[in-house]
C-alpha positions as CSV (number, residue, x, y, z in Angstrom):
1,X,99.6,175.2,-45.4
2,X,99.5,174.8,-41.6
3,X,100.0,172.8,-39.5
4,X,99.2,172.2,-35.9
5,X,99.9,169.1,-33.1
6,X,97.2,168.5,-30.7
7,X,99.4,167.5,-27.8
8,X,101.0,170.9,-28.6
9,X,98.1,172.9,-28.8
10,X,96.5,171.0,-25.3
11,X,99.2,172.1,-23.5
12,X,99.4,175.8,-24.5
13,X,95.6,175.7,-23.8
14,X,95.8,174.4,-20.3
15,X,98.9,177.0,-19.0
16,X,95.7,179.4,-20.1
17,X,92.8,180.1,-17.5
18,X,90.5,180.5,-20.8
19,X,88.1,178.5,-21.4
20,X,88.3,179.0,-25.0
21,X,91.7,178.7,-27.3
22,X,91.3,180.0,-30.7
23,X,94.7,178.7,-33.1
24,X,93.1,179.4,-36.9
25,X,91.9,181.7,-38.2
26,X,91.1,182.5,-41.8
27,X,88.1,183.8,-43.5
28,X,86.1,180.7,-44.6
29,X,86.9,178.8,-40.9
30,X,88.4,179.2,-37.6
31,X,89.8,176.5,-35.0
32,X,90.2,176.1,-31.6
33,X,90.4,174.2,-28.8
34,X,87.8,174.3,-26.0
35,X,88.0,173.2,-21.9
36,X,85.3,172.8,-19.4
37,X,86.3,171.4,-15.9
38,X,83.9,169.0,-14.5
39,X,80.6,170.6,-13.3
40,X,81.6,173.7,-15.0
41,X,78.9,175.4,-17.1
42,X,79.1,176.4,-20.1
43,X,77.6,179.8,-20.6
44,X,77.9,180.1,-24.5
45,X,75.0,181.3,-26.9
46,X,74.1,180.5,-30.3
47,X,76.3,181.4,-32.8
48,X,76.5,183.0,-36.4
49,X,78.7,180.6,-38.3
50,X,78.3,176.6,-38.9
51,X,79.4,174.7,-35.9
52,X,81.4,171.0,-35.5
53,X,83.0,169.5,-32.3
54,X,85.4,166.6,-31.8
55,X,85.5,165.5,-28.5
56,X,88.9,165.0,-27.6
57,X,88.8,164.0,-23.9
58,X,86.0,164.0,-21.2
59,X,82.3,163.0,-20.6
60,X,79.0,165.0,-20.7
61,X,75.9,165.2,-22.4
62,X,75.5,168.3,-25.5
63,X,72.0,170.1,-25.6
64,X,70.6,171.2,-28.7
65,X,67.2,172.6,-29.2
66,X,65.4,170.2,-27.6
67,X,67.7,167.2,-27.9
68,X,70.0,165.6,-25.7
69,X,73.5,163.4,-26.9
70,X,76.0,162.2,-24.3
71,X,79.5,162.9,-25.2
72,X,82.5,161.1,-24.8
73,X,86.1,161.2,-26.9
74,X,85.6,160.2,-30.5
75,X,82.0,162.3,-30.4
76,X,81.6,164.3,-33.7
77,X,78.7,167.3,-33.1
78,X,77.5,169.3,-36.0
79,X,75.4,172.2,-35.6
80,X,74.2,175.0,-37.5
81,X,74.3,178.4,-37.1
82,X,71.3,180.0,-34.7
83,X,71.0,176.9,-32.8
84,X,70.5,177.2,-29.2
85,X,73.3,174.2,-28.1
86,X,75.5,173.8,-25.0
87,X,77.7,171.4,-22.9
88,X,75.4,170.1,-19.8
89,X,76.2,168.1,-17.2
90,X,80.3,167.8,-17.2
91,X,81.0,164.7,-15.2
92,X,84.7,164.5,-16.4
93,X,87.2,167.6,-18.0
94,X,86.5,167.9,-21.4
95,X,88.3,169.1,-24.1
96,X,87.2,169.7,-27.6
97,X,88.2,170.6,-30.7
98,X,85.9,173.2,-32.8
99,X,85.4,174.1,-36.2
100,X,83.9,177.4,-36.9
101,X,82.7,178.3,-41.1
102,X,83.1,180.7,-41.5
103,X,85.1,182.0,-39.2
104,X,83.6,182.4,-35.6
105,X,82.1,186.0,-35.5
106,X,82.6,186.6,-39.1
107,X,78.8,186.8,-39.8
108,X,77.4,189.0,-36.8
109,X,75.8,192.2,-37.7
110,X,76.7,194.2,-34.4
């Protein structure tokens, strides 16, 4: 068992200039937290693995295929692997909590 405090694991993420914090890791999931600034963009592409976000703090609207959801704390995202998905339109800094099964780059074939 682990275990991990979010207030804890916000702060070590924002004494990073990483966008992305990764804090578990095992091989049916990883964690981590993730930070955009306001009008940052967000520049990932799909991924491999089964997706979820929590939104923990922020505002902005998620694109996914061709779909649109704003995005506010209390927001719980699923998407699955080899969707095209990102965080548009950041009007405040948002933090998020990810869930990544299995792990995040556990399933690429490079």
């Amino acid at each position: 068992m682990q275990t991990f405090q979010i207030d804890t694991l916000l702060v070590e993420s924002n004494n990073r200039a990483a966008a992305w914090m990764e804090f578990l890791r095992v091989s049916s999931m990883s964690m981590g937290l993730y930070s955009l600034k306001a009008g940052q963009a967000d520049l990932q592409t799909p991924h491999s693995e089964d997706e979820a976000y929590y939104v923990l703090a922020g505002k902005a609207s998620f694109q996914f295929g061709q779909q649109r959801q704003e995005v506010r704390p209390g927001t719980l995202l699923f998407v699955e692997r080899g969707i095209e998905h990102r965080f548009v339109d950041v009007s405040e800094d948002l933090t998020v909590l990810v869930f990544f099964a299995p792990a995040e780059g556990s399933e690429r074939k490079d």
